[in-house]
Structures are given as C-alpha cells and as structure tokens.
DSSP file (Angstrom, degrees, kcal/mol; ACC not computed):
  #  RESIDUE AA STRUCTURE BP1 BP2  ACC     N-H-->O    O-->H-N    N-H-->O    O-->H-N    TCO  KAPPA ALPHA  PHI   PSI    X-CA   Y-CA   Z-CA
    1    1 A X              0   0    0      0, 0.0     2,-0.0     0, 0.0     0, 0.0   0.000 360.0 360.0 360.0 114.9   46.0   10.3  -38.1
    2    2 A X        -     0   0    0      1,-0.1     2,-0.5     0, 0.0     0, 0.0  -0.338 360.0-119.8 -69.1 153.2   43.7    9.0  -35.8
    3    3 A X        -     0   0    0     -2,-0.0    -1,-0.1     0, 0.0     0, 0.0  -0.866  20.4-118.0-122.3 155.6   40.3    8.3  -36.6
    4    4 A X        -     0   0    0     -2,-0.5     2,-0.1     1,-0.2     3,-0.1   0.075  44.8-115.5 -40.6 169.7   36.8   10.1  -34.7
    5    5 A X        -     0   0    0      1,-0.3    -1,-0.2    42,-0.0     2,-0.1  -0.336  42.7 -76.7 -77.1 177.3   35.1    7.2  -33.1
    6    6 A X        -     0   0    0     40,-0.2     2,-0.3    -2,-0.1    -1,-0.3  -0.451  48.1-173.6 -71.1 168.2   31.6    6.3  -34.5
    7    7 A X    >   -     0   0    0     -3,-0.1     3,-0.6    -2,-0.1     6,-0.2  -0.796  29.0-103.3-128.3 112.6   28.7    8.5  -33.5
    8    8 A X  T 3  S+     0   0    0     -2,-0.3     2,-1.3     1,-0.2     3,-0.1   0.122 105.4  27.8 -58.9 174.1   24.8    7.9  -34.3
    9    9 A X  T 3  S+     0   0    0      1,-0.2    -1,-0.2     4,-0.1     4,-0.1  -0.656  91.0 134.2  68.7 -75.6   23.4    9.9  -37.0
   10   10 A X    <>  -     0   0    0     -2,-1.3     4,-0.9    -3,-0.6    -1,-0.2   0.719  57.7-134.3  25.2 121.6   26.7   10.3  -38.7
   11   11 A X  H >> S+     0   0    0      1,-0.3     3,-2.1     2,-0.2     4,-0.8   0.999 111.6  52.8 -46.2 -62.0   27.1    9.9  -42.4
   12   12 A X  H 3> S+     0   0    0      1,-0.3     4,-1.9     2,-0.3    -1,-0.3   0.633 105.1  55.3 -72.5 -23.9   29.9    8.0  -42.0
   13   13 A X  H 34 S+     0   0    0      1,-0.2     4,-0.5     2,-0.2    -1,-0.3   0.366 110.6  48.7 -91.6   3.8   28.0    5.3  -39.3
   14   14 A X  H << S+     0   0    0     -3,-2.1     4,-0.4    -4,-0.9    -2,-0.3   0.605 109.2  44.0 -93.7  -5.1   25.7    4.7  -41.4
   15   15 A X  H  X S+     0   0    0     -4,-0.8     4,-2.8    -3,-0.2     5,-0.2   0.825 118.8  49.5-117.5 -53.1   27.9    4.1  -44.3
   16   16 A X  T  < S+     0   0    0     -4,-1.9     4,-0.4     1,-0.2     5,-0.2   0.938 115.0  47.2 -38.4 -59.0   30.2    1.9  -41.6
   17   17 A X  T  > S+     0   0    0     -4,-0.5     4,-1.2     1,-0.2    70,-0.3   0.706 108.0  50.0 -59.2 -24.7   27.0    0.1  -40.5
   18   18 A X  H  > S+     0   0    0     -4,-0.4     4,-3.7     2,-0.2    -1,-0.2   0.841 110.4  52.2 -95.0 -29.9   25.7   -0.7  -43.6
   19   19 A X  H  < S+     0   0    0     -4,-2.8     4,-0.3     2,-0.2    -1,-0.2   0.513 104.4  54.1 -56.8 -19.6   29.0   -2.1  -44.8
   20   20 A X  H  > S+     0   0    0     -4,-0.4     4,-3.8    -5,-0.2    -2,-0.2   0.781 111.2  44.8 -96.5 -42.5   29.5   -4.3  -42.1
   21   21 A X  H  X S+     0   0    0     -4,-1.2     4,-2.2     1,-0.2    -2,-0.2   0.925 111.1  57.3 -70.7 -35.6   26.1   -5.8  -42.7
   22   22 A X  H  X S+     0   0    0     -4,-3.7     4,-1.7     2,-0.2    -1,-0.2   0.937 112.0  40.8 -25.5 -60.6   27.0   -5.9  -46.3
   23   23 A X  H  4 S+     0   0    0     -4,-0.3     4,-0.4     1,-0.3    -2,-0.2   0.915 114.2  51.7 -63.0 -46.9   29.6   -7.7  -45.4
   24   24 A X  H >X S+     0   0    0     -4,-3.8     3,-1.1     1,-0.2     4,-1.0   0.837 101.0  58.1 -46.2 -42.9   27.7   -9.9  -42.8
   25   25 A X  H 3< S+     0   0    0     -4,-2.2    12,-0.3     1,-0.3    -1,-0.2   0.937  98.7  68.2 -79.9 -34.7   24.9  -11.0  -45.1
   26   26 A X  T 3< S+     0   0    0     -4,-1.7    -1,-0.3    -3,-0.2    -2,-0.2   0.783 107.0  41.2 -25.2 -57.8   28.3  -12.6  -47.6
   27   27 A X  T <4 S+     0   0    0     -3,-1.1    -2,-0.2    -4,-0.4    -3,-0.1   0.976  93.7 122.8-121.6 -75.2   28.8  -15.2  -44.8
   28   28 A X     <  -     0   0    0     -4,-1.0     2,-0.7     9,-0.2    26,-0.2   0.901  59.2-134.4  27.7 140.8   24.7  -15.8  -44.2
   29   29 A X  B     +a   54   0A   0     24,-2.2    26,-2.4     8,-0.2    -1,-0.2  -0.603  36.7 163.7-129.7  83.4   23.3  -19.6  -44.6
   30   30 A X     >  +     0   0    0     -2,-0.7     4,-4.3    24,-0.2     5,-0.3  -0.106  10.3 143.1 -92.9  26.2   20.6  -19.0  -46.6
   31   31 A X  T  4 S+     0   0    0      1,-0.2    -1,-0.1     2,-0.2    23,-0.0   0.350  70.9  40.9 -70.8   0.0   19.6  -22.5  -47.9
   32   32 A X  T  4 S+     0   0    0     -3,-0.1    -1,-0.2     3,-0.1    -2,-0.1   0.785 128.1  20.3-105.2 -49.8   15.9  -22.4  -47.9
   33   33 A X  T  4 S-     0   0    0      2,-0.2    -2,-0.2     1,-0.1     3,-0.1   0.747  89.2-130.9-102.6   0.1   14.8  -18.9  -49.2
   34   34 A X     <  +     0   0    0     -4,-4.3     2,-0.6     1,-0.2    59,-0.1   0.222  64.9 130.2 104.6 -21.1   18.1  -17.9  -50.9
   35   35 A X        -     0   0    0     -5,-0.3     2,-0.6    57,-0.1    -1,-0.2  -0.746  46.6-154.1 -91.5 118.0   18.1  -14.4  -49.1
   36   36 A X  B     -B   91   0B   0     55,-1.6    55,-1.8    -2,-0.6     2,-0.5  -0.813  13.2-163.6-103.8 107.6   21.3  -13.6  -47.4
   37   37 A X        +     0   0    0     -2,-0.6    16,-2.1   -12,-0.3     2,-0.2  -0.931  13.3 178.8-113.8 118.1   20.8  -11.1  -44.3
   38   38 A X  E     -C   52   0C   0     -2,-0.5    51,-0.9    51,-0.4     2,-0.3  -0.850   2.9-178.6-121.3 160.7   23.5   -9.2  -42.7
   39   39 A X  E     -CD  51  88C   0     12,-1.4    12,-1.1    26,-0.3     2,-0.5  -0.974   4.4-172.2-165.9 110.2   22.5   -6.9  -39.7
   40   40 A X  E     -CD  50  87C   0     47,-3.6    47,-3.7    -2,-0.3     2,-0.3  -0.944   8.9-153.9-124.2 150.5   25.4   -4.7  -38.0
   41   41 A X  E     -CD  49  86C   0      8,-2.6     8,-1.2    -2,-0.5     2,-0.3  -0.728  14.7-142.3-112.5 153.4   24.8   -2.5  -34.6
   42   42 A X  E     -CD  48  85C   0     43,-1.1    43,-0.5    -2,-0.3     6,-0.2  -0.761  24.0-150.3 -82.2 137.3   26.3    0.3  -33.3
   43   43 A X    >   -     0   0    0      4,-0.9     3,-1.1    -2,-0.3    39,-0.2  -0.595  31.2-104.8-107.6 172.1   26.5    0.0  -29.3
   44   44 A X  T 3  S+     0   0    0     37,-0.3   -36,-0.1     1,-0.2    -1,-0.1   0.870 124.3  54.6 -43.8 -63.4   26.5    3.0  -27.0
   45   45 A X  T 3  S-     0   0    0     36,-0.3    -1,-0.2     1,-0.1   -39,-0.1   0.206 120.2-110.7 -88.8  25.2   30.2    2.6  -26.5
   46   46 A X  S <  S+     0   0    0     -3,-1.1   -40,-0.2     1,-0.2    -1,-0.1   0.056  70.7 136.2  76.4 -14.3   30.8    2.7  -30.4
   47   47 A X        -     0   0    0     -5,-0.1    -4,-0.9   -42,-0.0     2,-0.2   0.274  47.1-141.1 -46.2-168.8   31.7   -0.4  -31.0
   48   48 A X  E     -C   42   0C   0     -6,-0.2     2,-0.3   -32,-0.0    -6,-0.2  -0.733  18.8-178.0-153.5 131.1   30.0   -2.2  -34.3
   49   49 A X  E     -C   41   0C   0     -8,-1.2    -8,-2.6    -2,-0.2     2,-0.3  -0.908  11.3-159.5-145.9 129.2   29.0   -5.9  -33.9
   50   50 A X  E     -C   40   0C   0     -2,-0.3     2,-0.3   -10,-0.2   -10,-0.2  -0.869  10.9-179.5-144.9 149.5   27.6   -7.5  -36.9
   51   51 A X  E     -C   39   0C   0    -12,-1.1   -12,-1.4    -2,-0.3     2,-0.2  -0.920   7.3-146.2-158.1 154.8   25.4  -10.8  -37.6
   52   52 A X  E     -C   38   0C   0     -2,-0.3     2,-0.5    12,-0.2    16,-0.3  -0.857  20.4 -90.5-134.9-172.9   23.8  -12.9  -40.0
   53   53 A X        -     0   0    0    -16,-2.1   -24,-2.2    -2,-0.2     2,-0.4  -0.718  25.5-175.8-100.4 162.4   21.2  -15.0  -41.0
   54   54 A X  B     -a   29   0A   0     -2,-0.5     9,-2.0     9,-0.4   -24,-0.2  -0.985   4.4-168.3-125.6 139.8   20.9  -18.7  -40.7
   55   55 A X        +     0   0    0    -26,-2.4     2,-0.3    -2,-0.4   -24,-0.1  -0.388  11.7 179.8-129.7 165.6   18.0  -20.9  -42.2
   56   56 A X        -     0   0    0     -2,-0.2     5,-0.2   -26,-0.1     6,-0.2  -0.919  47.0 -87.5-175.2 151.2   17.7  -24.8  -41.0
   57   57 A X  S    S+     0   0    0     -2,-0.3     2,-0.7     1,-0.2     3,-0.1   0.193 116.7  71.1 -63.3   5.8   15.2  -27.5  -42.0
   58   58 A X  S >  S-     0   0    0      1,-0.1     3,-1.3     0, 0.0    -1,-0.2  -0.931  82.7-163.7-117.2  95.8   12.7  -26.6  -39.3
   59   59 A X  G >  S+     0   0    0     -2,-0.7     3,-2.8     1,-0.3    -1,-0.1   0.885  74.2  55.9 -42.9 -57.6   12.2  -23.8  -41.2
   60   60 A X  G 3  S+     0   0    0      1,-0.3    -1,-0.3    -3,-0.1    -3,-0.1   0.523 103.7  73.5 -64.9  -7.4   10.2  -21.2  -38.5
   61   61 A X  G <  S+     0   0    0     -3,-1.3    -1,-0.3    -5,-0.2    -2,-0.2   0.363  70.5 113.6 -94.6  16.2   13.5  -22.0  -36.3
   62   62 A X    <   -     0   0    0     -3,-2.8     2,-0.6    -6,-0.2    -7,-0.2  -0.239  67.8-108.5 -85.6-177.7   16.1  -20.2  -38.1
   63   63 A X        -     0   0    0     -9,-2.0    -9,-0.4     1,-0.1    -1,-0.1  -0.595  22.6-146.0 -90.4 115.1   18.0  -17.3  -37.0
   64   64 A X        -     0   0    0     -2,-0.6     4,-0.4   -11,-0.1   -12,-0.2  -0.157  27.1-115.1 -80.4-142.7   17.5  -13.8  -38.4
   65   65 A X  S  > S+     0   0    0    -12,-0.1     4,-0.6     2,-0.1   -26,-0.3   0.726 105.8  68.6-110.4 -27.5   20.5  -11.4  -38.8
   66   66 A X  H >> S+     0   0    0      2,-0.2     4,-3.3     3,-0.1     3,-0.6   0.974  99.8  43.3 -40.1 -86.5   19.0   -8.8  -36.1
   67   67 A X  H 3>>S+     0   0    0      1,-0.2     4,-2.0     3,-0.2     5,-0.5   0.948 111.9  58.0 -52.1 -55.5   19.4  -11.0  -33.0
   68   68 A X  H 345S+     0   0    0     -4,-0.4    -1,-0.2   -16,-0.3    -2,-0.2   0.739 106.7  45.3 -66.8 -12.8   23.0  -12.1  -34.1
   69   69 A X  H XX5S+     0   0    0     -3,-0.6     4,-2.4    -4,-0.6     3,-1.2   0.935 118.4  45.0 -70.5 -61.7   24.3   -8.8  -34.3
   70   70 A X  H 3X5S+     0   0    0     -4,-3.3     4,-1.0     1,-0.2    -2,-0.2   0.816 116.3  43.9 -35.2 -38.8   22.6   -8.1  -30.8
   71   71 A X  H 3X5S+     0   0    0     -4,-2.0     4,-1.5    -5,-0.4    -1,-0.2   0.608 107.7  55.7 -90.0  -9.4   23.7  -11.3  -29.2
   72   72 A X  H <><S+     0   0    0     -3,-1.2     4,-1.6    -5,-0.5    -1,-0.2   0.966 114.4  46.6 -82.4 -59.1   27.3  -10.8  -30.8
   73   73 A X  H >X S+     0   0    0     -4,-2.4     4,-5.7     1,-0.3     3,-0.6   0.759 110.9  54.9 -24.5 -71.0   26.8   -6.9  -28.5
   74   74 A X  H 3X S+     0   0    0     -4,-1.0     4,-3.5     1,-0.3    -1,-0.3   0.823 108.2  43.3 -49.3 -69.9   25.7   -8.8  -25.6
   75   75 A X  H 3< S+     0   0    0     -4,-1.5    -1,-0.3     1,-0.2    -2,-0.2   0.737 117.8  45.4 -84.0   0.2   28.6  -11.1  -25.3
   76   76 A X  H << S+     0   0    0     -4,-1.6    -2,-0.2    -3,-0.6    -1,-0.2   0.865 130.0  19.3 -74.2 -50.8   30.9   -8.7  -25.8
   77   77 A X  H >< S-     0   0    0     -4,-5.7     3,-0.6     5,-0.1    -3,-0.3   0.665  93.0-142.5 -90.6 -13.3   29.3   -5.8  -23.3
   78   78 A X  G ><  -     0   0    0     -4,-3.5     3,-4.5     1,-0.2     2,-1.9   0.131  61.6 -29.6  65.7 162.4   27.1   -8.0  -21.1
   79   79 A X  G 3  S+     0   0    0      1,-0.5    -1,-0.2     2,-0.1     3,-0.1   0.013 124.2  76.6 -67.3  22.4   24.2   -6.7  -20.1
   80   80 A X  G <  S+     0   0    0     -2,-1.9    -1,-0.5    -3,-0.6    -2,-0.2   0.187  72.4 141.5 -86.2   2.1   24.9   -2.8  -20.1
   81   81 A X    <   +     0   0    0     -3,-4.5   -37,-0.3    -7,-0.1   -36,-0.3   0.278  27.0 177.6  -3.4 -62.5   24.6   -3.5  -24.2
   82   82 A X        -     0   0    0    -39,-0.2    32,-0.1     1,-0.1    -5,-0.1   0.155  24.7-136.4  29.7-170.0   22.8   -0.5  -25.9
   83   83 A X        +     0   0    0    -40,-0.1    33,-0.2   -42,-0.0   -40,-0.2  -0.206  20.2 176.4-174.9  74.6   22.1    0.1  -29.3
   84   84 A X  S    S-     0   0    0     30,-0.2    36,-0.4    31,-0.1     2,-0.2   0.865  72.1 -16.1 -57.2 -52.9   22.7    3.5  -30.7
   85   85 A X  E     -D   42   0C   0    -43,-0.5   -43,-1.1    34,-0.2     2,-0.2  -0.738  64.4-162.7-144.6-176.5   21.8    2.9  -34.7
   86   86 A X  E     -De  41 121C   0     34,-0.6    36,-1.8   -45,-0.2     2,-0.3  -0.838   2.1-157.8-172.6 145.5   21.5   -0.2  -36.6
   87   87 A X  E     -De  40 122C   0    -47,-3.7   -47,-3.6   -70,-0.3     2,-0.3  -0.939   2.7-157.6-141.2 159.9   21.5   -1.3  -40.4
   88   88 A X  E     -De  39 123C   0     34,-2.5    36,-0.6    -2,-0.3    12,-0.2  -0.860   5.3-170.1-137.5 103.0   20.3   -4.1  -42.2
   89   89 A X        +     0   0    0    -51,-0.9   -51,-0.4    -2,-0.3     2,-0.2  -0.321   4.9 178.9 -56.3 148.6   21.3   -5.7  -45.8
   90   90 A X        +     0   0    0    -53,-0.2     8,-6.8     8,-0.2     2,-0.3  -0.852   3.8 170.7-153.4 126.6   19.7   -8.3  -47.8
   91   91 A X  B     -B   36   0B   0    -55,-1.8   -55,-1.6     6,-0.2     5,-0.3  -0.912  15.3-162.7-137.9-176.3   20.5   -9.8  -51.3
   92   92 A X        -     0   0    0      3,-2.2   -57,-0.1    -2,-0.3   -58,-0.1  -0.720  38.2-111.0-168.3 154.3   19.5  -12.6  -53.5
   93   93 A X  S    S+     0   0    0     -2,-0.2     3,-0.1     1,-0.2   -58,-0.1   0.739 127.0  40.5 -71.9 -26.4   21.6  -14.1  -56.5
   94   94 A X  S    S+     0   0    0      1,-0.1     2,-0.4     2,-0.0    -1,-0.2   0.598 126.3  35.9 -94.4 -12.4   18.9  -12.6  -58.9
   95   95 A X  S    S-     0   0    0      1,-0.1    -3,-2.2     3,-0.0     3,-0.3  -0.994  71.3-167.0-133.5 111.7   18.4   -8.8  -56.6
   96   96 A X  S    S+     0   0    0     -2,-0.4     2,-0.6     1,-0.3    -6,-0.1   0.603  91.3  36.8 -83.9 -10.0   21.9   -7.8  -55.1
   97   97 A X  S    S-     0   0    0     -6,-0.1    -1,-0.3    -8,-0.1    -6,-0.2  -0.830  90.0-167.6-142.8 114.6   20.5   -5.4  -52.9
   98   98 A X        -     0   0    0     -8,-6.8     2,-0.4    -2,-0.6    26,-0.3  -0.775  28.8-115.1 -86.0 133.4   17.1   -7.4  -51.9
   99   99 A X        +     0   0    0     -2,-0.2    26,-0.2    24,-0.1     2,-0.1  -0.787  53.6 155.5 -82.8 117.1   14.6   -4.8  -50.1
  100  100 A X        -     0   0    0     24,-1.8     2,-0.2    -2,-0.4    26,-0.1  -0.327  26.6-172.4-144.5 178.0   14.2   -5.9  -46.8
  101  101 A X        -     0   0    0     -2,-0.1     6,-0.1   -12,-0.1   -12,-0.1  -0.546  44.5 -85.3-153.9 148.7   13.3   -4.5  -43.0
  102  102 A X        -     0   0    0     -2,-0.2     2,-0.3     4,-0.1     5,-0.1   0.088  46.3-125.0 -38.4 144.4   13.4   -6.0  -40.1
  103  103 A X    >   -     0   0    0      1,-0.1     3,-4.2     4,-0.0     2,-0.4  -0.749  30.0 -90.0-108.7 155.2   10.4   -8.0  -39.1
  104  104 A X  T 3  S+     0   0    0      1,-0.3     4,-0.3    -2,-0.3    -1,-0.1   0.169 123.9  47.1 -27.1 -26.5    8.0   -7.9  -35.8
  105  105 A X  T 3> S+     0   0    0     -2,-0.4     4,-1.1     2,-0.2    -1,-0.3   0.691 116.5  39.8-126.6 -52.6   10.0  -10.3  -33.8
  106  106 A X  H <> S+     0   0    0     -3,-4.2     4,-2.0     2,-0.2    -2,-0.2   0.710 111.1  59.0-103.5 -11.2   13.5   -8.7  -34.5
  107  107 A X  H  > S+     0   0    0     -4,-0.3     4,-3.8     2,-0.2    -1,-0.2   0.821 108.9  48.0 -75.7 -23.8   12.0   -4.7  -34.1
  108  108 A X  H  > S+     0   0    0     -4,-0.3     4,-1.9     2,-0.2    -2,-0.2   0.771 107.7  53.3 -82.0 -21.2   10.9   -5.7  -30.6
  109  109 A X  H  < S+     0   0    0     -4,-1.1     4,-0.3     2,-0.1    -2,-0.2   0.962 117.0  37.4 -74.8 -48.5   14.4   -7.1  -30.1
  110  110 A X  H >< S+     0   0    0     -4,-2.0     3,-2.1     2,-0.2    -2,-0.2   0.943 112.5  54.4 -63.0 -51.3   16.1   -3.5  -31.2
  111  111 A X  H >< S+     0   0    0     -4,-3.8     3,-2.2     1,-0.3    -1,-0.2   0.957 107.1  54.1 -83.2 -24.0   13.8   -1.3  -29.7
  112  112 A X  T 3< S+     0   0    0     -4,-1.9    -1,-0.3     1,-0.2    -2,-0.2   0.610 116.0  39.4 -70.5  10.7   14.4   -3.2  -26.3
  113  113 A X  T <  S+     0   0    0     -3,-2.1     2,-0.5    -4,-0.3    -1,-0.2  -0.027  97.6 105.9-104.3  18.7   17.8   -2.7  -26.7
  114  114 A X  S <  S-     0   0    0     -3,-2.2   -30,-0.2    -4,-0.2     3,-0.1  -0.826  72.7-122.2-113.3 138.5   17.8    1.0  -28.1
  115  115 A X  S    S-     0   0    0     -2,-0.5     2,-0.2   -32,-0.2    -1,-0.1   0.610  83.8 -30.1 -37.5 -23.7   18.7    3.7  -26.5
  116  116 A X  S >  S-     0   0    0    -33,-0.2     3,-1.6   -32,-0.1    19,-0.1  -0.877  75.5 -79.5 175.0 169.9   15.5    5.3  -27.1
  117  117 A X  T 3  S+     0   0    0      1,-0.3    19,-3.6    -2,-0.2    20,-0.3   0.316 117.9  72.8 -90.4  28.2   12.9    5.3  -29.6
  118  118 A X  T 3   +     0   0    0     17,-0.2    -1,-0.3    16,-0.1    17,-0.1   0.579  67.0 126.7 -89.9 -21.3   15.1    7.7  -31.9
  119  119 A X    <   -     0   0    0     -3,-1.6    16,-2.1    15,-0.1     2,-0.2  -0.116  59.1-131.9 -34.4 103.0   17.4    4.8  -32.7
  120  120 A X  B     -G  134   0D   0    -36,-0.4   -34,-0.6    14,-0.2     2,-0.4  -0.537  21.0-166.7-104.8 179.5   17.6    4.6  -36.1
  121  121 A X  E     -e   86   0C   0     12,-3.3     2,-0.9    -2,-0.2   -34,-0.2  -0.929  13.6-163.8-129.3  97.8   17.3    1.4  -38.2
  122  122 A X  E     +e   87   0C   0    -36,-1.8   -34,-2.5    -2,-0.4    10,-0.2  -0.813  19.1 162.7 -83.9 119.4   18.5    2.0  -42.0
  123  123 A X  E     -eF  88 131C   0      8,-1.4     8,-3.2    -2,-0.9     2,-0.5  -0.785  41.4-103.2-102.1 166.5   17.5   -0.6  -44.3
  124  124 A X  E     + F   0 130C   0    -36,-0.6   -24,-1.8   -26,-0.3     6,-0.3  -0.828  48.2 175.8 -83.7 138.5   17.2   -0.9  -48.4
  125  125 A X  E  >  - F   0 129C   0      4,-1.3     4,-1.1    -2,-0.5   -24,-0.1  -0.951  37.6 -89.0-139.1 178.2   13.6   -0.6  -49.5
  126  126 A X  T  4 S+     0   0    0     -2,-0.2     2,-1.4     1,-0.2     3,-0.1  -0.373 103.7   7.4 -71.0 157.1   11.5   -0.4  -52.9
  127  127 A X  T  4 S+     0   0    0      1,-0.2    -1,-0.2     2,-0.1     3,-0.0  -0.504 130.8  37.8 101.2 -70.7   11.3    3.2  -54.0
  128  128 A X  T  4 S-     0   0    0     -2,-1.4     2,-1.0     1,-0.1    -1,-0.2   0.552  98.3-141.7-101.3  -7.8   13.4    5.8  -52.1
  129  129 A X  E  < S+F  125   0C   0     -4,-1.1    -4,-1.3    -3,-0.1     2,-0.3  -0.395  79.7  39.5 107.7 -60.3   16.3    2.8  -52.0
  130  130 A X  E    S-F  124   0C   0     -2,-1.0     2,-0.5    -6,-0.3    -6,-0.3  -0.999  81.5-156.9-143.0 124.0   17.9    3.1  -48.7
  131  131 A X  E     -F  123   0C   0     -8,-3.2    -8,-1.4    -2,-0.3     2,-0.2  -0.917   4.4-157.9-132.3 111.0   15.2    4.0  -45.9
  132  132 A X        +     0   0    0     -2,-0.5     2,-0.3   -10,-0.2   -10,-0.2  -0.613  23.8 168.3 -62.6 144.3   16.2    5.7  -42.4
  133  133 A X        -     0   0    0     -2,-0.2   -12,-3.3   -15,-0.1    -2,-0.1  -0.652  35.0-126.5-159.8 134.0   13.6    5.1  -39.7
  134  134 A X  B  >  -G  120   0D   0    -14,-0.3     4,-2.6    -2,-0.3     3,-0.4  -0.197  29.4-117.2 -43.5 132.2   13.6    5.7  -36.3
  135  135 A X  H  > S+     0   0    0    -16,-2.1     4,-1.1     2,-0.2   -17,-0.2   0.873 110.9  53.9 -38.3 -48.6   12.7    2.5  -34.0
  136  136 A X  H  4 S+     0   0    0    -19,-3.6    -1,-0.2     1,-0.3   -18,-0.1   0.539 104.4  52.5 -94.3  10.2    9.5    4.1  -32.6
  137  137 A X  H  4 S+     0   0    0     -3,-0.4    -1,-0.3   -20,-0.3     3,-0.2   0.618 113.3  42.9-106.2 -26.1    8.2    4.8  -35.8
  138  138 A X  H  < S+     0   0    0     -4,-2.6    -2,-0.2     1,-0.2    -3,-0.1   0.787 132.5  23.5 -89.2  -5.7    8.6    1.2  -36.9
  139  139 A X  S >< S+     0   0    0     -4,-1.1     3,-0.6    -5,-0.2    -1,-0.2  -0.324  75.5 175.4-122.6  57.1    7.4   -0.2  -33.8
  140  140 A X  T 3  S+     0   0    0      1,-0.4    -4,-0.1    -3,-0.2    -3,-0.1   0.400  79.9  24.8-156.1 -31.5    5.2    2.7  -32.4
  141  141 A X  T 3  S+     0   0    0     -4,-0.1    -1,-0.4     9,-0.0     3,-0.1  -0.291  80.2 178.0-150.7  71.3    4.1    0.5  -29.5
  142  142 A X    <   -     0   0    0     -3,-0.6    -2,-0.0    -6,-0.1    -3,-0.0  -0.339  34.8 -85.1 -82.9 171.1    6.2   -2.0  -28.7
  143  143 A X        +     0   0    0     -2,-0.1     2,-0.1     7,-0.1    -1,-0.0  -0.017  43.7 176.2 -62.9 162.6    5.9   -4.7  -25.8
  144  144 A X        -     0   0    0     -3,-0.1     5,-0.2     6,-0.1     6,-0.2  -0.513  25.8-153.1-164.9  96.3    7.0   -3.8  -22.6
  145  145 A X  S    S+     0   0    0     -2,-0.1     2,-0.4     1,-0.1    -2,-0.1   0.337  99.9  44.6-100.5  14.8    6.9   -5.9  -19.0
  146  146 A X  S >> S-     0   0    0      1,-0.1     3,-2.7     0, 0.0     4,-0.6  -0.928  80.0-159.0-131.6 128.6    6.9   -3.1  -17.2
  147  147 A X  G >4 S+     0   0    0     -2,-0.4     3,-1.2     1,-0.3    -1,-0.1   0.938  98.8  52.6 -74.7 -35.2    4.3    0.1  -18.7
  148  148 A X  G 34 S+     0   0    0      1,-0.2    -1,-0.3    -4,-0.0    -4,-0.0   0.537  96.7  66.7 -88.6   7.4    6.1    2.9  -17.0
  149  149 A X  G <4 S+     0   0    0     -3,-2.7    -1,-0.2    -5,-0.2    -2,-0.2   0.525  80.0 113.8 -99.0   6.2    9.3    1.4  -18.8
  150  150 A X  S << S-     0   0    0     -3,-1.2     2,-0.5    -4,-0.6    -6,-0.1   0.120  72.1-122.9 -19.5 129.1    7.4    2.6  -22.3
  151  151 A X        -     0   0    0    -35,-0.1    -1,-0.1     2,-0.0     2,-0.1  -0.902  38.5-101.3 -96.5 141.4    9.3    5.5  -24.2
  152  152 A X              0   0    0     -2,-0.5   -35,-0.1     1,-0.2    -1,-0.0  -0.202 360.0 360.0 -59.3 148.5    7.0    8.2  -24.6
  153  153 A X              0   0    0     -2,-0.1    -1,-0.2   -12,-0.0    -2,-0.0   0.619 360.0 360.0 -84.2 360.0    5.5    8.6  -27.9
C-alpha cells in the first residue's frame, strides 16, 4: 500500500516532523549547554529535511538546529526551497523533552523561507506541552529587504 505524501497541517506531519527532529536532536553536539536540538522541515514539495545543533568553544558561534534543517532543504532543492511546517525538539539528560522555541535569529530564518505567515512551527513548551504556532504569530513583524515583500498581517 502506498503511502499519501506529507501535507501541512496533517496529524500525521506533525507527528513525522516531530520525530525526525526527535531523532535529529540524538545526533546534536551539545558540549557547552548540554541541550541537544533537533529541528526537521517540511518543504513545499514534501520532502522532510532534518538538522541539529552544534555548540563550539566560541560559544555565540555555534549552529542552531533551525538553519541545519533549512540549509539541509537548500542543498537539496536550491533556491526554490519553501517551508510548509516545521518542528523543533530539545532534551537535556536531566528534562527528556526540554521546552524550547526557536529563537529571534532562527524565526527570521523560517519565516523567510515559509510559505506564508501561516506556516506552522510546533515546538514543546511549559504548560500545554507541545505548542502549535503559526510563524506570523511568533515573529509578527519580521525583517524584510524589500517592504512590499511583507506578508500581510
């Protein structure tokens, strides 16, 4: 039996996504804070492309988990890339699912790559656990080098 491709929104692509990042954050090189980040995309064309983080002794130069998924997208599709949904994992040896979301630097990297600002970005967080959010609601005005290339709000 063949199986549906992915689709955004989808139970079952988020479930994909968040399992690939799962998976991603395992391989993570995390040697300074201990936090292991895995970060999988969905592309336009269905694919899922998955990333992690890397840490280094100039600390403020490591890698998040965000861009590697993107950049993994990028050299696969070249610069039609997209980004239909995206999920993000974090754990800790003491937290196994650490509550995380992307930060300022890697939401301006998804929402310029997202289809729109309905793209959503699932992460775990404290409270409701596992947190849906649209892109333009976590970045509500993000940068843009051209103004009329803005999504409306």
């Amino acid at each position: 039996m063949a199986t549906e491709p992915l689709s955004a929104g989808s139970d079952r692509t988020r479930e994909a996504l968040l399992a690939a990042a799962r998976q991603a954050a395992a391989s993570a090189y995390a040697s300074r804070s201990g936090v292991h980040v895995g970060a999988a995309v969905l592309s336009a064309t269905g694919r899922i492309y998955a990333g992690c983080n890397v840490e280094n002794a100039a600390f403020p130069l490591g890698n998040c988990a965000e861009p590697a998924a993107i950049a993994a997208g990028v050299l696969a599709e070249g610069g039609a890339f997209r980004i239909a949904e995206v999920a993000v994992w974090a754990d800790t040896v003491a937290a196994p699912c650490f509550p995380i979301s992307p930060c300022g630097g890697c939401r301006q990297r998804i929402s310029e790559l997202a289809l729109g600002p309905g793209v959503l970005v699932h992460f775990t967080w404290p409270g409701p656990g596992l947190s849906s959010v649209a892109i333009g609601e976590l970045l509500p005005f993000a940068f843009r080098m051209d103004p009329r290339a803005a999504p409306p709000p």
